[in-house]
KOLFIKE-811391 format. One record per residue (C-alpha): x, y negated, z. Coordinates in steps of 0.05 Angstrom, whole numbers, plus 32768, in hexadecimal, padded with zeros to 4 digits. Layout:
REM KOLFIKE-811391
XYZ;...
REM end
This chain:
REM KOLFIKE-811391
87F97E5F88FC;87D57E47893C;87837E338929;876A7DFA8952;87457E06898B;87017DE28984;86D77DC789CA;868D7DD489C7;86667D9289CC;86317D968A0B;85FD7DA489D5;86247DDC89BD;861E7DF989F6;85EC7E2C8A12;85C27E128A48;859C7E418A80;85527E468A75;852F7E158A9C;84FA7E2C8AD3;84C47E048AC9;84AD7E068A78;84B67DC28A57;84767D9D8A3B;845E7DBD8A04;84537D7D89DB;84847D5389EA;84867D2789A8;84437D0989BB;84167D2C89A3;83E87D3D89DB;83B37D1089F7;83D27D108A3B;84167CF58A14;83F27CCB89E9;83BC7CA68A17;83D87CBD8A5D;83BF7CE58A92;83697CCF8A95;83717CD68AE8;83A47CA28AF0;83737C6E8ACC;83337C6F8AF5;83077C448ACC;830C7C7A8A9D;82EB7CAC8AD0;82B57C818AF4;82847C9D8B20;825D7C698B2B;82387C648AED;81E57C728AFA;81D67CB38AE9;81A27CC08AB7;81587CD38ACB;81477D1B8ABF;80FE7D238AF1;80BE7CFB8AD8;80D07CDB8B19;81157CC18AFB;80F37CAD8ABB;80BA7C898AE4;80F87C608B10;81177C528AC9;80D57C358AAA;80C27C068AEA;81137BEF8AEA;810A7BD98AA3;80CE7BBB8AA6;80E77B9A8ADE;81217B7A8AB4;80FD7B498A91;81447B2B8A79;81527B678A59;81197B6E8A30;80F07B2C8A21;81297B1189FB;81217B5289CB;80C97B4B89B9;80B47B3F897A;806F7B398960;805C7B4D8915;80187B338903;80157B7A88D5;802D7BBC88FD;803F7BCC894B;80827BA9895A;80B57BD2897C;80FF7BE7898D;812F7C1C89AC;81437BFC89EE;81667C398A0E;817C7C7B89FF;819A7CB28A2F;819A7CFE8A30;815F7D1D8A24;81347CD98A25;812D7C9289FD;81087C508A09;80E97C2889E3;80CA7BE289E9;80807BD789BD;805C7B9689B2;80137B8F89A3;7FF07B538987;7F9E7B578990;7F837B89896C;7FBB7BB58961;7FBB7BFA8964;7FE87C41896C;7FAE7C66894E;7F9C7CA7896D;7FDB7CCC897E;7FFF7D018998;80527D0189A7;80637D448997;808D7D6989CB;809B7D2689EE;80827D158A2D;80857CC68A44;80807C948A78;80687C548A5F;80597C0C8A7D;80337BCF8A64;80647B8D8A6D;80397B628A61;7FEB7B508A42;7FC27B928A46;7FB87BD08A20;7F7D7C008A21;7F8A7C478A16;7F527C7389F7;7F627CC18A09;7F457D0089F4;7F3E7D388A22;7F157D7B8A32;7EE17D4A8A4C;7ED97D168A1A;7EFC7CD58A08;7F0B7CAA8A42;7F2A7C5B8A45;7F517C368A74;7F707BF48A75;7FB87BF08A7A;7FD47BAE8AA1;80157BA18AB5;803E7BC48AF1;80107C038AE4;80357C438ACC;80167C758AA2;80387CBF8A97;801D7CF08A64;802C7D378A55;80427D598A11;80017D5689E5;7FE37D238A09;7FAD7D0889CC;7FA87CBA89D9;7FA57C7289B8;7FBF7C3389CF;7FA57BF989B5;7FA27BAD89CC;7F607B9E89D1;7F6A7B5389F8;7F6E7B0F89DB;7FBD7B0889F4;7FF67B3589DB;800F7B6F8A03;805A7B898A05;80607BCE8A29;809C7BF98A36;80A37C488A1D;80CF7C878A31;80D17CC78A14;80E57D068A26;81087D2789F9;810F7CE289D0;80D07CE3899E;80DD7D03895D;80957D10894E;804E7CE28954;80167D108932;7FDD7CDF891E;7F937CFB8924;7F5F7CD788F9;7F0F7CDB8913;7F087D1B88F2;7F3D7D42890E;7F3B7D2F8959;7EF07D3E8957;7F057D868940;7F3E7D868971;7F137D7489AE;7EE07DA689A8;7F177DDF89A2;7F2A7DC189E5;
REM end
């Protein structure tokens, strides 16, 4: 007896390697397969985003555009009849913002920031900043417009010492993760070891 002769189906049949190697996922697993490819989207690559300050320079230009942006930041004050108001306005690499209000009388106490260095601006009213250095404690009067930069363990207090409240404006560099208060006592000892 005679079999049948069977046909291969196309898939039966052996096909020559192909030159250029298929996609290795190719049931949609990759991001290109899933989302698409980033380039062909540009809002998903802008360039024209501001690039963040890294110079006290930078940080100086960031401080005076704030402050300059009253929108931005009047509608944010608060005043608390008990404790220094205040609030993150900004964070970036390597730096944060923050935005302080003072009624009369308020105070930061005597102060250090740590490892942070700053830029810092008064908004509005007036602050006075008490400082102790190798020579002795010095004040100044902090208005509005002025900048004031300080160094890593730059000793200082802040206080409002006018009849009106102040709002001022503060960066940090690296973002502040330490404040070492320094009661009578201790700065006394501190500023004759300097």
């Amino acid at each position: 007896m005679r079999m049948p002769r069977f046909r291969k189906r196309n898939r039966d049949r052996k096909r020559p390697p192909l030159s250029v190697a298929a996609p290795r996922w190719t049931d949609g697993l990759s991001d290109v397969s899933i989302a698409g490819d980033p380039t062909a989207f540009p809002h998903l690559a802008r360039t024209d985003l501001p690039a963040h300050p890294t110079t006290v320079a930078g940080y100086a230009r960031l401080v005076r555009e704030i402050a300059a942006d009253r929108a931005r930041w009047e509608p944010l004050v608060r005043y608390d009849a008990l404790t220094r108001w205040y609030a993150r306005l900004e964070t970036g690499p390597g730096y944060e913002v923050w935005l302080l209000s003072w009624l009369p009388g308020q105070s930061s106490g005597f102060h250090d920031h740590g490892p942070s260095t700053g830029v810092m601006t008064v908004l509005q009213g007036e602050l006075t900043e008490r400082a102790l250095t190798a020579g002795g404690e010095g004040s100044r009067t902090l208005a509005p417009g002025g900048l004031r930069v300080f160094a890593t363990g730059h000793l200082h207090e802040m206080v409002n010492a006018a009849l009106e409240p102040a709002v001022s404006v503060h960066l940090y560099t690296p973002g502040l993760v330490e404040m070492n208060q320094y009661p009578a006592a201790v700065r006394e000892q501190r500023h004759r070891v300097h």
